[in-house]
N, C-alpha and C positions, 0 to 999 in steps of 0.2 A: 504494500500500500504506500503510494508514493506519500509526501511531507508537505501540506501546502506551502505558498511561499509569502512567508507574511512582509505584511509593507512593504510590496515589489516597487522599485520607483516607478514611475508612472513615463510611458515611455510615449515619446512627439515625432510627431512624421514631420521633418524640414524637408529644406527643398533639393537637399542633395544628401537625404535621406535620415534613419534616425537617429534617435540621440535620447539620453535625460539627463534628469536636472538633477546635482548631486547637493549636497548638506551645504559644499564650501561654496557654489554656486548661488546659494539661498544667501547664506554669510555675507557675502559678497555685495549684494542687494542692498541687503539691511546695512550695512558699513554704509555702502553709495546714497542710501535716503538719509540715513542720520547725521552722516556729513551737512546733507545740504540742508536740512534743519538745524542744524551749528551755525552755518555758514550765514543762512537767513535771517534768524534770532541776532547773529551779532552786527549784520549788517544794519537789520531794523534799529536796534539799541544805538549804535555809533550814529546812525540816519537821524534818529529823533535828539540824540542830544547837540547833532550839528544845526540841527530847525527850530529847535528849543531853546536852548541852554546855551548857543555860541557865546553872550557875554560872560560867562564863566567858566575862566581858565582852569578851573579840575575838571569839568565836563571835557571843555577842547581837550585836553590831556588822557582823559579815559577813553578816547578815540583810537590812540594808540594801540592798545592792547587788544581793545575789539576787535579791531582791522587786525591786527597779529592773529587771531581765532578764526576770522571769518578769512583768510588768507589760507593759513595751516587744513582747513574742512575743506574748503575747496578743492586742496591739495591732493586732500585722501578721495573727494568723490573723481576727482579726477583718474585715480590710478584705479580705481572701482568698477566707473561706469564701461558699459559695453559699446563697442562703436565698433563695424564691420570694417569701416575701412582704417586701418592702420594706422595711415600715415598722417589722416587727420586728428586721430587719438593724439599721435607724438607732436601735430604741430600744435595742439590745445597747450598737453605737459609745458613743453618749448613755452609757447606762450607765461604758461605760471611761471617758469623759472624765470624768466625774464620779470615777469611783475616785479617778484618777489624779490629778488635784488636790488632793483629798483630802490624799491619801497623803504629794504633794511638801509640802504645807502642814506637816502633822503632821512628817514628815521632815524639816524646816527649820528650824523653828518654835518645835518644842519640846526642851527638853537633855535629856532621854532618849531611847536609843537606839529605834529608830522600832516597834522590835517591842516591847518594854516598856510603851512609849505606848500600841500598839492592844491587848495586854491587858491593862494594867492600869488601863482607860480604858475600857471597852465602847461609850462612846455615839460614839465613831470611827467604831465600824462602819458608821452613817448616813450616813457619806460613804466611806470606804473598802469597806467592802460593797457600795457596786456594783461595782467591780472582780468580784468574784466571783457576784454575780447574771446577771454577762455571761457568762463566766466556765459558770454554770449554764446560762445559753440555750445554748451549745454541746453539753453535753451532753444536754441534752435534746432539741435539735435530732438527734444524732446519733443517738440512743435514738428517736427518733423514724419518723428513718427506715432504720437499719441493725439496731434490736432488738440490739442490744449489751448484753448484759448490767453489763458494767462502768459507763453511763452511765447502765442504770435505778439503781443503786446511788446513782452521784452524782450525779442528780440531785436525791433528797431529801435526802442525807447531808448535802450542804455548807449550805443553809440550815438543816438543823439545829443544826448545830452551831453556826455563828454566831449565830442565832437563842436558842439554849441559852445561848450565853458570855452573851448581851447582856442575856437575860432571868436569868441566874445562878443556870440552874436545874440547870447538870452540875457532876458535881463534874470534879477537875482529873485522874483515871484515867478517868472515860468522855470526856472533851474529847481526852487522849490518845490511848487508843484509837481514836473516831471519824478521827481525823487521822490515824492510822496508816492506817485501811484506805484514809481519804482519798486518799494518796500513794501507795497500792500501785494503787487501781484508777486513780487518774492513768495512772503510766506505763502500764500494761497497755494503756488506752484508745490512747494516744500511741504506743506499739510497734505496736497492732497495725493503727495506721490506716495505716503505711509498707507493710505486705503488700496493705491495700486496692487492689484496680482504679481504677486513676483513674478513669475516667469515672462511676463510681457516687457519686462527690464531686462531678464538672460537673453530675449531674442531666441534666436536659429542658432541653437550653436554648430548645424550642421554648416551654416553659411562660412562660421569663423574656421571649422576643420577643414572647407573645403580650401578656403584663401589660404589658410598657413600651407597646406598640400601645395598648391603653388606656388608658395614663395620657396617653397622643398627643392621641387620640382627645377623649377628656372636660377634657382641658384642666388 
């Protein structure tokens, strides 16, 4: 008498055939959503005490650290999230390393407090703005393939607005407001990827075996 087989994983027909979903796979997910619920929370928090609180220099100053958390979360959803094509994965990564030098340079460097620096300094953004072009491939990746509305939003919003500060073309009520929606469609984005099905996060992982085959293959 054969042995059933209990809690068989559950196996998916991809498109270059099957596959499932393992424990570290799940793991994986959950790291990549809790990141960006780090990452949102400490944007929102730095967001509000720059809209708030900018006349006082310990708010400007806990900016600092925020951005150092909502920097580092980014970091890990980055090495997390699934993206089929490779090379845009690595030019995201690329991306954050670049911010993030950036930022500890400026953060180091200079004796104003680090958010005073990046606006009262626009041409920062040429290095700290990648942080947030990375930052944008997620959302767009997201918007891409879940149709999220909150990510078609941020996807153009946040290059605008950078874009806008850099070129000195908003004034300091539309750079507000943009920022405001900035941080509302954040968490919303970041809340509602925790109700997400995991496995619509792992993707195909027949898609990733077939592309690595390839990269095998041609060397």
């Amino acid at each position: 008498m054969s042995t059933p087989i209990i809690n068989a994983p559950e196996v998916y027909q991809g498109q270059f055939g099957e596959f499932t979903i393992t424990k570290s796979d799940r793991t994986g997910v959950i790291i990549y959503r809790t990141s960006l619920i780090i990452a949102a929370i400490s944007f929102a928090v730095a967001s509000n005490l720059a809209l708030f609180y900018a006349d006082y220099p310990l708010a400007i100053q806990a900016i600092t650290p925020l951005y150092s958390c909502f920097c580092l979360a980014l970091g890990v959803s980055l090495l997390t999230i699934h993206i089929y094509m490779k090379i845009l994965h690595q030019i995201l990564q690329l991306f954050w390393i670049i911010g993030s030098i950036s930022a500890f340079i400026f953060g180091h460097f200079d004796p104003n407090p680090f958010a005073l620096t990046i606006y009262n300094q626009p041409l920062t953004l040429f290095g700290v703005g990648f942080t947030f072009a990375a930052l944008t491939g997620i959302f767009f990746k997201e918007g891409f393939c879940f149709n999220r509305l909150e990510t078609k939003i941020l996807t153009p919003l946040v290059p605008l607005l950078l874009l806008g500060h850099l070129a000195g073309i908003l004034s300091l009520q539309a750079e507000q407001v943009l920022l405001g929606i900035w941080v509302i469609a954040f968490l919303v984005f970041a809340l509602r990827k925790t109700v997400q099905n995991i496995p619509a996060d792992i993707g195909d992982k027949s898609v990733f075996d077939y592309l690595e085959n390839q990269r095998l293959v041609n060397g």
